[in-house]
C-alpha beads as a LAMMPS data file, in Angstrom:
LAMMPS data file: protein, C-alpha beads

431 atoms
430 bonds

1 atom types
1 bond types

-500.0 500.0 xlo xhi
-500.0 500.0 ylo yhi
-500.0 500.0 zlo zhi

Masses

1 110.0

Atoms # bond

1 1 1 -188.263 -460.075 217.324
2 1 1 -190.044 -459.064 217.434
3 1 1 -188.966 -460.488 218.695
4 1 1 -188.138 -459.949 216.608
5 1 1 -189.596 -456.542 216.837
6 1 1 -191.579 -457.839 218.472
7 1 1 -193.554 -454.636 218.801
8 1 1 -195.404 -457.215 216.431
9 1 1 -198.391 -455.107 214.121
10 1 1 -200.922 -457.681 214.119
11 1 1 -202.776 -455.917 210.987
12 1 1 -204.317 -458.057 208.084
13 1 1 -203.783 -457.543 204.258
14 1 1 -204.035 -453.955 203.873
15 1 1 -207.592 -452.963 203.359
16 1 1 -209.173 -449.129 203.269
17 1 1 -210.195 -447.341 206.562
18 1 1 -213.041 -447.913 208.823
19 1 1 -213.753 -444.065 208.076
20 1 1 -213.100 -442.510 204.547
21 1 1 -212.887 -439.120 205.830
22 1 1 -210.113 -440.462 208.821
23 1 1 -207.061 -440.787 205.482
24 1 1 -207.556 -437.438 204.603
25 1 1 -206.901 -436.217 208.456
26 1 1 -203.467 -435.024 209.393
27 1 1 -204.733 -435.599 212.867
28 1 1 -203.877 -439.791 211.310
29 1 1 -200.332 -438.969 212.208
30 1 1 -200.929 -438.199 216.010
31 1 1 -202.368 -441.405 215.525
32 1 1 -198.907 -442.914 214.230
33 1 1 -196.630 -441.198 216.873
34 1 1 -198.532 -442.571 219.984
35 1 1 -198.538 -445.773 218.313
36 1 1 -194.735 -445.354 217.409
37 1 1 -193.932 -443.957 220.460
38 1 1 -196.130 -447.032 222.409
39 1 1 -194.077 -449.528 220.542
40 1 1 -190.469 -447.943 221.339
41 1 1 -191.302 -447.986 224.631
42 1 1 -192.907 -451.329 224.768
43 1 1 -189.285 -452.895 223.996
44 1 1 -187.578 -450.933 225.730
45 1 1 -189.371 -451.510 228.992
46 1 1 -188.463 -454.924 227.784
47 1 1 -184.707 -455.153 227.550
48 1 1 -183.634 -452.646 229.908
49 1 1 -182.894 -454.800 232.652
50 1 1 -180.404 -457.053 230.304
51 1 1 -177.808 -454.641 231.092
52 1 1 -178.478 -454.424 234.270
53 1 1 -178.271 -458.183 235.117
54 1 1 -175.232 -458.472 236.931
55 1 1 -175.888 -455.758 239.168
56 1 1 -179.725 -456.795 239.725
57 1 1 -178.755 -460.404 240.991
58 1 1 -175.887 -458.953 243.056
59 1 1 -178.210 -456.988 244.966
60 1 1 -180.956 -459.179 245.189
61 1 1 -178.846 -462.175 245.630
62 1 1 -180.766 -464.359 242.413
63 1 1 -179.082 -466.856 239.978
64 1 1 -178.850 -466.542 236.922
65 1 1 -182.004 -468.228 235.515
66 1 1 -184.293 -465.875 237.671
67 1 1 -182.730 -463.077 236.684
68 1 1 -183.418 -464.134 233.437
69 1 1 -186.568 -464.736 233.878
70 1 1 -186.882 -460.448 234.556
71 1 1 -187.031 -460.547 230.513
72 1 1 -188.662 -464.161 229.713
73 1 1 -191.957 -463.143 231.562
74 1 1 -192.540 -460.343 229.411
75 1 1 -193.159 -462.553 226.156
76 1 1 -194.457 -465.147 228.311
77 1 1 -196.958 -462.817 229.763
78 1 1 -197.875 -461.033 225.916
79 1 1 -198.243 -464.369 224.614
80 1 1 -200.988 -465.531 226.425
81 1 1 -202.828 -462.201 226.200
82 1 1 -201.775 -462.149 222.933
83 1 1 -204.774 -464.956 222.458
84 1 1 -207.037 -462.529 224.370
85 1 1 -206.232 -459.207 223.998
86 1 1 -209.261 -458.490 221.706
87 1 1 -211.686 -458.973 224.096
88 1 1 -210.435 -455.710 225.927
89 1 1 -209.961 -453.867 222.394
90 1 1 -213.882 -454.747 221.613
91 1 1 -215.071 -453.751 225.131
92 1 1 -212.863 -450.675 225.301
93 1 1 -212.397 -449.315 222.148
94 1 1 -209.300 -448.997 220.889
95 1 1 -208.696 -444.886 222.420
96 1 1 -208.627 -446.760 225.983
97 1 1 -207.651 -450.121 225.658
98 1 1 -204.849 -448.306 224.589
99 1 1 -204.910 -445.755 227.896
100 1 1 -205.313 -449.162 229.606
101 1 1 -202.107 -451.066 228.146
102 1 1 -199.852 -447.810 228.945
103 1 1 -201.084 -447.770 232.376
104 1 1 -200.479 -450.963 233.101
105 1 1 -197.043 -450.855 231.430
106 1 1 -196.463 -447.489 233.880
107 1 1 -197.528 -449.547 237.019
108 1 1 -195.271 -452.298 236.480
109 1 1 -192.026 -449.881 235.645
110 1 1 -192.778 -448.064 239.325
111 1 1 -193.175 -450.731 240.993
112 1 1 -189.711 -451.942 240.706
113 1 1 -188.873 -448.496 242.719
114 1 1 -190.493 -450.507 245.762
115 1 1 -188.509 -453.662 244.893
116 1 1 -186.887 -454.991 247.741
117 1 1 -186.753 -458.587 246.893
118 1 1 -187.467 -460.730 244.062
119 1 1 -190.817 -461.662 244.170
120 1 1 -192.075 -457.728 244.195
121 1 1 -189.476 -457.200 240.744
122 1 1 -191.186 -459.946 238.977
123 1 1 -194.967 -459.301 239.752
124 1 1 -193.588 -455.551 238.587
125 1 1 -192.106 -457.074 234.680
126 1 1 -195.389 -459.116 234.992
127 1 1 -197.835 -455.792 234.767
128 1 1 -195.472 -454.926 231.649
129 1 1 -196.463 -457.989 230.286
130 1 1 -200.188 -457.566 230.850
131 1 1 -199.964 -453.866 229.486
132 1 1 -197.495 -455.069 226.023
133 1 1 -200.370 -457.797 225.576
134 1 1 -202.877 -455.232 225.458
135 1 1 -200.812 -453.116 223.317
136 1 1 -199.928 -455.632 220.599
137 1 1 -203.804 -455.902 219.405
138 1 1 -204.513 -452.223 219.233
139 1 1 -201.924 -451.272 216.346
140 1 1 -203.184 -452.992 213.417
141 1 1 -206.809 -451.778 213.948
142 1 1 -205.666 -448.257 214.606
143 1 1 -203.453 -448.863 211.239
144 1 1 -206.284 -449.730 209.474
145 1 1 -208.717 -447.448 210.712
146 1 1 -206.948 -444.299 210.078
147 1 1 -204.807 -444.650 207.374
148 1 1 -205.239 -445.151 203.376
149 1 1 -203.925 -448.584 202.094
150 1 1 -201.302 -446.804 200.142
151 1 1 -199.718 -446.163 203.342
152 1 1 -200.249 -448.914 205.704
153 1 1 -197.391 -450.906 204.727
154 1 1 -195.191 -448.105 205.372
155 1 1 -197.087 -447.183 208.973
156 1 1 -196.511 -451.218 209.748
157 1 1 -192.696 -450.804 209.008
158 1 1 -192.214 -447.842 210.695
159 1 1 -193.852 -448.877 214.045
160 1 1 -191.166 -451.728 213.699
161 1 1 -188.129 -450.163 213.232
162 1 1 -189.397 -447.692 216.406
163 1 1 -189.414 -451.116 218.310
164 1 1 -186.129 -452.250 216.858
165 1 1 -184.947 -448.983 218.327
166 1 1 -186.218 -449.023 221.799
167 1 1 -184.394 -452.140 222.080
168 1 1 -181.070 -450.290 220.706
169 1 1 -181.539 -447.640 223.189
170 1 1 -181.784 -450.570 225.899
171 1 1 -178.834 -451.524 225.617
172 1 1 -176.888 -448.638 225.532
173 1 1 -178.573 -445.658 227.706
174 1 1 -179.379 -447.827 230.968
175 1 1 -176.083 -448.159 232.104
176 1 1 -175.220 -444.426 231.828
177 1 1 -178.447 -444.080 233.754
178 1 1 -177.262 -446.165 236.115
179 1 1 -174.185 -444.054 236.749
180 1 1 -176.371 -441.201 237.061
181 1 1 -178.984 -442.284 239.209
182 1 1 -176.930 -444.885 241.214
183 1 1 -179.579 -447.520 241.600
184 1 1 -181.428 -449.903 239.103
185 1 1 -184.506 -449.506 240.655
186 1 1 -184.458 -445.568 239.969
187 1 1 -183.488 -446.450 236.495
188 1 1 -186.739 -448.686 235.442
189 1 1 -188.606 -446.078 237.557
190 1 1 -187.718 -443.598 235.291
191 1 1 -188.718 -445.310 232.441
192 1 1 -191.741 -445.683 233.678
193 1 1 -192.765 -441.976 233.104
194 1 1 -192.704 -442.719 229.294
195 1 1 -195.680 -445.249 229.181
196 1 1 -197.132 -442.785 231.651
197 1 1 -196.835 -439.855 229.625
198 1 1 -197.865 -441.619 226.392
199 1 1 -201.399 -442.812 228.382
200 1 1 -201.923 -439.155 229.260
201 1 1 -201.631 -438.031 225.749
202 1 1 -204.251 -440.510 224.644
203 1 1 -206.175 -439.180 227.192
204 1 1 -205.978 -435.790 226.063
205 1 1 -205.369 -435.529 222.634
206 1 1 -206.278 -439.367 221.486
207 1 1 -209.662 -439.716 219.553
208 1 1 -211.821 -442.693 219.921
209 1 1 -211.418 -444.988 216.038
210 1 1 -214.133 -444.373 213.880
211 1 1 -217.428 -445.435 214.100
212 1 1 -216.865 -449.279 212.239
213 1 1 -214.143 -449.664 214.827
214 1 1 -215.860 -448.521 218.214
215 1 1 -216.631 -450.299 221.009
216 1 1 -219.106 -453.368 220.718
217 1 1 -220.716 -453.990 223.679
218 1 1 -223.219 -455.846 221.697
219 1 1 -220.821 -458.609 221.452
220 1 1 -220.586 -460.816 224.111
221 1 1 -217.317 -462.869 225.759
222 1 1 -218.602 -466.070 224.782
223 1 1 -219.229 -464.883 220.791
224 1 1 -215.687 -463.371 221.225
225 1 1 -214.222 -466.594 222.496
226 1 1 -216.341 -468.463 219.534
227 1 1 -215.217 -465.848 217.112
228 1 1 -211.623 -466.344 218.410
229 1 1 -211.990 -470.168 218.299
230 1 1 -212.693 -470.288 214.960
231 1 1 -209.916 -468.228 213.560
232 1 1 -207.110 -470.747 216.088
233 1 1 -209.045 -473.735 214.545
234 1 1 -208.639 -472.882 210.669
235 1 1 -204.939 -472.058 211.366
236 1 1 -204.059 -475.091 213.321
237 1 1 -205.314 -477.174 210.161
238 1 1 -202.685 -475.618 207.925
239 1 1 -199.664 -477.119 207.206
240 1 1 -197.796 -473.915 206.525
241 1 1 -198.763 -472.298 210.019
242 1 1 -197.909 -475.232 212.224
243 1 1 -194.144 -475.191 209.937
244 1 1 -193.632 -471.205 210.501
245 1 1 -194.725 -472.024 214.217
246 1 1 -192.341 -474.405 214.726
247 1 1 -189.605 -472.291 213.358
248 1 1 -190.544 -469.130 215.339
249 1 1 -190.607 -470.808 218.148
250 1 1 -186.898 -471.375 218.157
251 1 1 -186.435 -467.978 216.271
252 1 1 -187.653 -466.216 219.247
253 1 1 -186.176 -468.633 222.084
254 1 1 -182.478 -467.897 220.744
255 1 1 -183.425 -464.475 220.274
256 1 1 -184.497 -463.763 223.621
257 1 1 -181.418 -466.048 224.888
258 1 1 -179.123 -463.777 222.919
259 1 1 -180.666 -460.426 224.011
260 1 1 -180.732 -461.728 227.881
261 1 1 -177.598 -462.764 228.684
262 1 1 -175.311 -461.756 225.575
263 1 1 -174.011 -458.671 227.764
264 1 1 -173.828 -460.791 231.430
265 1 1 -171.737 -463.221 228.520
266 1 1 -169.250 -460.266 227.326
267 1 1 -168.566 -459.097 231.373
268 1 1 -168.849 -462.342 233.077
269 1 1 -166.522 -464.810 230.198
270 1 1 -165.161 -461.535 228.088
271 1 1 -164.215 -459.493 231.133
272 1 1 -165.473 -456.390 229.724
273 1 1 -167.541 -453.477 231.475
274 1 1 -170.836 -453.010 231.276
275 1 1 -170.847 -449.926 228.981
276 1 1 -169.054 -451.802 226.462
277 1 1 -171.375 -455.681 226.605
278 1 1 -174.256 -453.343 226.014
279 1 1 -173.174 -451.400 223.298
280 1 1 -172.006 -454.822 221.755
281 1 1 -175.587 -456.120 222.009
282 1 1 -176.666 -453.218 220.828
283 1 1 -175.649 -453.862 217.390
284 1 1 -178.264 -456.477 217.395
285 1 1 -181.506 -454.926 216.952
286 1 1 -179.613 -451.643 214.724
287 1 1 -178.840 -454.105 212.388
288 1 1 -182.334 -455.148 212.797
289 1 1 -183.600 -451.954 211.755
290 1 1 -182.177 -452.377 208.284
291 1 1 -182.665 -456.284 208.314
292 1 1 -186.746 -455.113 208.411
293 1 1 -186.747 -451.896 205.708
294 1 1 -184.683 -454.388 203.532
295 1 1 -185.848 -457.732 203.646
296 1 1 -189.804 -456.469 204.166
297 1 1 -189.331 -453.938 200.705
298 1 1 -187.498 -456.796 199.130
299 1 1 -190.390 -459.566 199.607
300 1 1 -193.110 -457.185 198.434
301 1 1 -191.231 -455.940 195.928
302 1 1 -190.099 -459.729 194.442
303 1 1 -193.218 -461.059 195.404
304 1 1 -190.947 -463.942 196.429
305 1 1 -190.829 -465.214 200.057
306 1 1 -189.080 -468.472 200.713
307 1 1 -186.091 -466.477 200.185
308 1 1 -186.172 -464.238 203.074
309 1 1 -187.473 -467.386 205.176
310 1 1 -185.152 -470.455 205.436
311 1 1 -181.883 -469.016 204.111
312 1 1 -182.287 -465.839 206.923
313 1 1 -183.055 -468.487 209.383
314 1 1 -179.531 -470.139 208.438
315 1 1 -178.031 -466.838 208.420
316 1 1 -179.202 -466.274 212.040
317 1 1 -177.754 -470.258 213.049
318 1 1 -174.256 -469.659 211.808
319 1 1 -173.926 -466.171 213.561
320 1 1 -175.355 -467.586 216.532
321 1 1 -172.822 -470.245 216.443
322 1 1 -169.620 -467.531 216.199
323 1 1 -170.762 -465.056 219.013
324 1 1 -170.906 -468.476 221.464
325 1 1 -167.363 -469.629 220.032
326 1 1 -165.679 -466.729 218.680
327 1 1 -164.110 -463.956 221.415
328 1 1 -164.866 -460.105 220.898
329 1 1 -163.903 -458.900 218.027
330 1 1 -164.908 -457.828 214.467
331 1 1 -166.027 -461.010 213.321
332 1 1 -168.107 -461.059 216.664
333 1 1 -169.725 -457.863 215.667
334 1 1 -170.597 -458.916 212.441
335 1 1 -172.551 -462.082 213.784
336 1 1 -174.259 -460.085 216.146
337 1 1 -175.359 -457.587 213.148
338 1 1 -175.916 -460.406 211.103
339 1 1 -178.272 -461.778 213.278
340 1 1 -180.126 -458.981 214.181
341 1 1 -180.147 -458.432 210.168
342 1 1 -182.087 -461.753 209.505
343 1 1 -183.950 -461.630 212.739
344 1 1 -185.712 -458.769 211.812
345 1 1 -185.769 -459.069 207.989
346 1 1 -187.420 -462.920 208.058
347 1 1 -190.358 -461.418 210.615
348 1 1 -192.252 -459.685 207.795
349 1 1 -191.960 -462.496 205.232
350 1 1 -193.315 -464.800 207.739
351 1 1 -196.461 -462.534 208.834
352 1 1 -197.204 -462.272 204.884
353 1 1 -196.142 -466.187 204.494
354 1 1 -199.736 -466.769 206.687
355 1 1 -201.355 -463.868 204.661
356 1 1 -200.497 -465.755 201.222
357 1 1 -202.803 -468.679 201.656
358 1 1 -205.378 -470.122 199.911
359 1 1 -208.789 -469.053 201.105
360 1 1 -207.231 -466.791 203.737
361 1 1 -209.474 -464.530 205.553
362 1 1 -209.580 -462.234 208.680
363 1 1 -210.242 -464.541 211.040
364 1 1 -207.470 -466.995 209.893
365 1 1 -204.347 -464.072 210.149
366 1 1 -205.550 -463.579 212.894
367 1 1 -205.176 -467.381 215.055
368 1 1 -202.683 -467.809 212.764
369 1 1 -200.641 -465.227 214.172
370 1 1 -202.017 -465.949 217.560
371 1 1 -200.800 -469.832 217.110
372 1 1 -197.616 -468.386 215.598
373 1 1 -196.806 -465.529 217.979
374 1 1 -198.564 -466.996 221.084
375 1 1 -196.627 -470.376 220.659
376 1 1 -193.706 -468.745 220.475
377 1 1 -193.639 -466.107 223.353
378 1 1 -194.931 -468.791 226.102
379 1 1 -192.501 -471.800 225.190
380 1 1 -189.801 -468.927 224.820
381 1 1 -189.964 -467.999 228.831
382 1 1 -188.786 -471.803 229.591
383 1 1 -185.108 -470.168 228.271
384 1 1 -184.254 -468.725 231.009
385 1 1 -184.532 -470.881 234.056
386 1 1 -183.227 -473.559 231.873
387 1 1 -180.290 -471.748 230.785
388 1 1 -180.104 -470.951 234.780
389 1 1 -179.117 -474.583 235.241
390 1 1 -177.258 -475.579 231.993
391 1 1 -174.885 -472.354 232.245
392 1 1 -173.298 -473.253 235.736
393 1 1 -172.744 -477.331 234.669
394 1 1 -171.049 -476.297 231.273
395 1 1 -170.136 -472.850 231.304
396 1 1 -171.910 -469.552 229.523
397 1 1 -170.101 -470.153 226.240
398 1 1 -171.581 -474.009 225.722
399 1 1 -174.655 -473.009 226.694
400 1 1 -174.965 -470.543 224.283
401 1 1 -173.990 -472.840 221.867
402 1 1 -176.422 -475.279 223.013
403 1 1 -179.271 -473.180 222.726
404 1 1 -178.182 -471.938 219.800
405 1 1 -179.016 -475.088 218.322
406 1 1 -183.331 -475.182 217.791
407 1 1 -182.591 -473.111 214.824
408 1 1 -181.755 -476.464 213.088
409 1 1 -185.282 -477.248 214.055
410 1 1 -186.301 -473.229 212.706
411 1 1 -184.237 -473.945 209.317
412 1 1 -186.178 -477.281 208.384
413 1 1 -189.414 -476.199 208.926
414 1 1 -189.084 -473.060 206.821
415 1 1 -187.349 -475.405 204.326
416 1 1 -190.370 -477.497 203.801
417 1 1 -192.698 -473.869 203.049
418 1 1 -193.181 -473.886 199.522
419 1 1 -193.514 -470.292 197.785
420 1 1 -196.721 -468.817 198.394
421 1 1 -196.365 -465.565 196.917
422 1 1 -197.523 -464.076 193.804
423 1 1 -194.759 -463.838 191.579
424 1 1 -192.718 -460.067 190.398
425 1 1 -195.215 -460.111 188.006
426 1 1 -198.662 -460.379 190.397
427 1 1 -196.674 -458.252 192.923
428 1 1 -195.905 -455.562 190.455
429 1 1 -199.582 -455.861 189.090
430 1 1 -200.658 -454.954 193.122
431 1 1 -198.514 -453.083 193.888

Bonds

1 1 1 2
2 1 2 3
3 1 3 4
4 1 4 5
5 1 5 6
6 1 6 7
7 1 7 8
8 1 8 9
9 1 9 10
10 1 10 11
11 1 11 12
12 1 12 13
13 1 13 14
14 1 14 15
15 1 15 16
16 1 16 17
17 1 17 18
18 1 18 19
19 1 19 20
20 1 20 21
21 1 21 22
22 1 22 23
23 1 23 24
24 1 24 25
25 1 25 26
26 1 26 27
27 1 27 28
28 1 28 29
29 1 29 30
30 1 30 31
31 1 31 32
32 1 32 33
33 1 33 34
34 1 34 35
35 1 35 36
36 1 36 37
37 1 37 38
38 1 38 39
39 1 39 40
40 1 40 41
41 1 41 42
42 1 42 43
43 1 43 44
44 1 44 45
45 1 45 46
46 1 46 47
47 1 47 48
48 1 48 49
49 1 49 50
50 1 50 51
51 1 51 52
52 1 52 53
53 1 53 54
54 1 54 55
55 1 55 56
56 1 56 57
57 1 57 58
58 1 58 59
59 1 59 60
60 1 60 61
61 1 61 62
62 1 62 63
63 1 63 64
64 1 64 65
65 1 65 66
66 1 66 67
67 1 67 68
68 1 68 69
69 1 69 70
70 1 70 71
71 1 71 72
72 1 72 73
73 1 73 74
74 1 74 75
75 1 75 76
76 1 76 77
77 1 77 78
78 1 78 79
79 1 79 80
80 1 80 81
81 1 81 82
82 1 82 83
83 1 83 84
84 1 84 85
85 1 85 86
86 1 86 87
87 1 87 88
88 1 88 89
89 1 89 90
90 1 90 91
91 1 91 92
92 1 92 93
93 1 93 94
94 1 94 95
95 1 95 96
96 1 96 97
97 1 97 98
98 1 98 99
99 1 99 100
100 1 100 101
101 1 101 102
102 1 102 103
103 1 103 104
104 1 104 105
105 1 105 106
106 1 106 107
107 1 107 108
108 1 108 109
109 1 109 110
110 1 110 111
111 1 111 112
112 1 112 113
113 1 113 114
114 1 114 115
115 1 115 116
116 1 116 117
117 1 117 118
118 1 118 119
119 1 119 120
120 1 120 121
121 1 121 122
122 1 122 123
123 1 123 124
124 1 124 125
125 1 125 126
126 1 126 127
127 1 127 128
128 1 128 129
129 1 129 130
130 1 130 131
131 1 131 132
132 1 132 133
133 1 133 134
134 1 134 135
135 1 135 136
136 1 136 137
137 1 137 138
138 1 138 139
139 1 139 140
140 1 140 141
141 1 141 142
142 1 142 143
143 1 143 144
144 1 144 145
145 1 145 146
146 1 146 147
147 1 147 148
148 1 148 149
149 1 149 150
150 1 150 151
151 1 151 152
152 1 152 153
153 1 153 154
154 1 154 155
155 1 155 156
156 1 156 157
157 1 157 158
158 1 158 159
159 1 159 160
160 1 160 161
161 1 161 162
162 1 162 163
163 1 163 164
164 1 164 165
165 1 165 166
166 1 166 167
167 1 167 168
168 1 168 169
169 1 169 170
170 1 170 171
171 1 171 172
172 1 172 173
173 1 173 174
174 1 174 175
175 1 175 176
176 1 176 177
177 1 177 178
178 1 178 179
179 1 179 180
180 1 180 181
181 1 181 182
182 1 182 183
183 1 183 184
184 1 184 185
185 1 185 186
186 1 186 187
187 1 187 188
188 1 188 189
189 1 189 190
190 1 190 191
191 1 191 192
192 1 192 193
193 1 193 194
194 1 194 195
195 1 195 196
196 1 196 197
197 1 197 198
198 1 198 199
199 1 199 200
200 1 200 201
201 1 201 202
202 1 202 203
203 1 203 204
204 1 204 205
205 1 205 206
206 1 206 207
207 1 207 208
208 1 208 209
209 1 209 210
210 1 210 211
211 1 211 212
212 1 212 213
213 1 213 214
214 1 214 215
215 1 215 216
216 1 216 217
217 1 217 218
218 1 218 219
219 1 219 220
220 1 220 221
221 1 221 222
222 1 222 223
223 1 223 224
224 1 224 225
225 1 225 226
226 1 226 227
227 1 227 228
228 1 228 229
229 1 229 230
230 1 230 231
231 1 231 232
232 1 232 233
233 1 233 234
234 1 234 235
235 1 235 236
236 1 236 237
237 1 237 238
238 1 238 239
239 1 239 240
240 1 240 241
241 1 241 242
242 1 242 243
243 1 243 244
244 1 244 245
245 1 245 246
246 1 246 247
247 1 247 248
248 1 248 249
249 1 249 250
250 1 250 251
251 1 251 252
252 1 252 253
253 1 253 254
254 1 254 255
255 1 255 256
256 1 256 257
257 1 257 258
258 1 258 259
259 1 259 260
260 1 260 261
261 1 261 262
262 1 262 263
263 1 263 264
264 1 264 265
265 1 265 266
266 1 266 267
267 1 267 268
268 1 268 269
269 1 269 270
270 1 270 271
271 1 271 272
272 1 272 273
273 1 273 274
274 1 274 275
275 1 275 276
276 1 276 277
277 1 277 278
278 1 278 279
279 1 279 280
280 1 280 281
281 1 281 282
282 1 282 283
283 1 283 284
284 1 284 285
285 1 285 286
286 1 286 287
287 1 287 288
288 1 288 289
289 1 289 290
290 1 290 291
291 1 291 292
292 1 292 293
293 1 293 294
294 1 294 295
295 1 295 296
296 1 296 297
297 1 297 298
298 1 298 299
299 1 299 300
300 1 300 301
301 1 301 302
302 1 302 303
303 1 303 304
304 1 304 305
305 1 305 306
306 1 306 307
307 1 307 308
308 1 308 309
309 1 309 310
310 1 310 311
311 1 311 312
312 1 312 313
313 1 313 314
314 1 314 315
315 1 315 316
316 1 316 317
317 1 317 318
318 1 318 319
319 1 319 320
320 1 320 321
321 1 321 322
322 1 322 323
323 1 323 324
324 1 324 325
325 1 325 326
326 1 326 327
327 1 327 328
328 1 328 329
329 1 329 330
330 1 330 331
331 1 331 332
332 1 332 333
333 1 333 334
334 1 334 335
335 1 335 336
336 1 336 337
337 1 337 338
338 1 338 339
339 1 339 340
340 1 340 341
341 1 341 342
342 1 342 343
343 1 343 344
344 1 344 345
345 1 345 346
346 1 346 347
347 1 347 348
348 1 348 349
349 1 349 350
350 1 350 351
351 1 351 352
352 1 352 353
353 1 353 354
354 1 354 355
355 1 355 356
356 1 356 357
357 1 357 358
358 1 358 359
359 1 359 360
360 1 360 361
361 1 361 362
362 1 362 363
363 1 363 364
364 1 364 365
365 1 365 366
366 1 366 367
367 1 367 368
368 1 368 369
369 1 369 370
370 1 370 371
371 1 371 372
372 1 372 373
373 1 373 374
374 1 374 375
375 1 375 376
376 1 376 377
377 1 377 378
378 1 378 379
379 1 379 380
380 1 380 381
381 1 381 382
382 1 382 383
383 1 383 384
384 1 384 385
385 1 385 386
386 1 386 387
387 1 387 388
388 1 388 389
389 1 389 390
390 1 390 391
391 1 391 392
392 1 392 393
393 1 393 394
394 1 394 395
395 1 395 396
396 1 396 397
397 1 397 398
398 1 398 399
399 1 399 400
400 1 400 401
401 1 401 402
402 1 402 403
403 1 403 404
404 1 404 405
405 1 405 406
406 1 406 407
407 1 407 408
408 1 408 409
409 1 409 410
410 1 410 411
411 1 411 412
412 1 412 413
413 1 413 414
414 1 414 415
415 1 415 416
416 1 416 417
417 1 417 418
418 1 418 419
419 1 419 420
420 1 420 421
421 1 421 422
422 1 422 423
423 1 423 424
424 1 424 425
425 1 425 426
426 1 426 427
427 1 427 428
428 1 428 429
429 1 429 430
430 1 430 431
């Protein structure tokens, strides 16, 4: 996810851009590959160590909760700046708050080259998580401000499926890498020189938005905290957000549960190689890929949405349920494509769930997703050190089963949603 994708486009209902003049630029699609390109390597940054657990903790001597927590910080970290990422976007501009978030994101991926103990590894996935935060606000402004409407839904699912696939090519390339370079370290090192080269490119060839979306020094913290306030405040009041909170939250704690320790899981229980409990996992976010194209076309399309939200969510529960019980094996790949399918595919319908609303405006999407998203990626990082200490007292297989189990919670709240959206008629009229 988002978590889903989580390369998350936090980009209202699709409006025209800032700048006439910027949707008849081909220069707009520069524009999309950095952004692309930003959000591929956003994930990946993310999940590369999963395959690389079992080695990291026997060469830094960690259990398995801290090791976990090498992934957990990252949401935990993008959540809360998540909340406050705009403040950086408004006082930078969007060209270098951009340059920022890449840097940052650079930073943290060398720094694990110096990692000689545990401490220095974490501060190092912490500066990832600063730099994603930053990232996550800059892509629906850019979205907006340089591309028609026509094609903004297409630039938002796009910039997903690049995510989906960063997180693919996680879980399959690092271990090769490995071989190659013989050391982890070397191997998120490398990586590093993506984010790097993707902040020198904004540097270079990246234009500053247009004018309505330029810095505003004019505005100061405390209106931006107000302004902020105010959008956190309407969403908390609604019924509807606090329900899709609720079942995000455990959306994205089994997802990150699954993507963490599913491959230690397949060596560790399975007795398979590395190589192979990577590619397995890798399924995952593939299937997401289609789950997103699918269900997002789908929802607009139908203009129907409860049925990409609580019967997905069930989808993702029972496939859950078999990877925990089930041993590898084609069933076992079809859970884990399964839920990668409905991971993905109910992320959109819940974004546009918020959007559907009555009396929605700006400032509402936007604490809603910030109560939604925020919520979510801060109560997720308590996954890991807990699964730490349930896994040794009951085994990795219970434990996935276990914490498998808040998407009960996930499937009744989306059950209670009524339908918000307009109708094949409306949607057809709109679209």
């Amino acid at each position: 996810m988002a978590p889903p994708s989580t390369g998350i486009t936090m980009t209202p209902v699709p409006s025209p851009p800032a700048d006439p003049s910027a949707a008849n630029s081909p220069y707009r699609w520069i524009i999309f590959a950095l952004m692309a390109l930003g959000s591929m390597t956003y994930m990946f940054m993310w999940m590369a160590p999963a395959s690389l657990l079992t080695t990291i903790r026997a060469d830094l001597g960690v259990g398995l909760g801290q090791a976990g927590m090498l992934l957990t910080i990252i949401p935990l970290v993008n959540g809360i700046f998540i909340f406050f990422g705009s403040l950086f976007v408004d006082k930078l501009g969007l060209k270098w708050a951009s340059v920022l978030a890449l840097t940052l994101m650079a930073v943290g991926g060398m720094t694990a080259i110096i990692a000689s103990g545990f401490a220095v590894l974490l501060a190092s996935r912490i500066l990832i998580g600063i730099g994603a935060g930053l990232f996550s606000p800059t892509t629906g402004p850019l979205t907006v401000a340089w591309f028609p409407a026509r094609e903004q839904p297409y630039v938002n699912t796009l910039i997903t499926i690049m995510g989906s696939l960063g997180t693919s090519l996680a879980f399959v390339v690092t271990v090769p890498l490995l071989d190659a370079a013989g050391s982890w370290r070397l191997v998120l090192g490398l990586v590093a020189l993506v984010p790097l080269a993707l902040a020198l490119g904004w540097v270079i060839g990246g234009r500053q938005a247009p004018a309505a979306l330029a810095p505003h020094p004019q505005i100061t913290v405390e209106e931006e905290f107000r302004h902020m306030e105010s959008g956190i405040v309407q969403a908390i009041k609604r019924r509807e957000i606090l329900l899709l909170a609720v079942a995000v939250v455990g959306q994205v704690w089994v997802f990150n549960t699954l993507t963490t320790y599913l491959p230690s899981y397949f060596e560790t229980v399975h007795g398979l190689d590395k190589i192979a409990a990577g590619s397995i996992t890798g399924i995952l976010p593939i299937a997401g890929i289609a789950g997103g194209l699918l269900c997002g076309t789908a929802c607009g399309m139908s203009g129907r949405r409860r049925p990409f939200l609580w019967p997905l969510m069930f989808a993702m529960l029972v496939s859950a349920l078999v990877v925990a019980l089930l041993p590898p094996g084609p069933l076992v790949y079809l859970a884990i494509a399964v839920f990668g399918f409905a991971s993905t595919g109910c992320s959109v319908p819940i974004l546009t769930t918020s959007m559907d609303l009555p009396g929605t405006n700006p400032q509402l999407v936007g604490g809603a997703i910030a109560v939604i998203y925020g919520l979510a990626f801060i109560l997720s990082f308590f996954a890991s050190p807990l699964f730490g200490l349930v896994a040794p007292l009951v085994g990795m297989r219970t434990a996935l089963v276990v914490f498998s189990l808040p998407l009960v919670v996930s499937v009744a709240a989306l059950y209670r949603i009524p339908e918000t959206g307009p109708g094949p008629a409306r949607a057809a009229v709109l679209g």
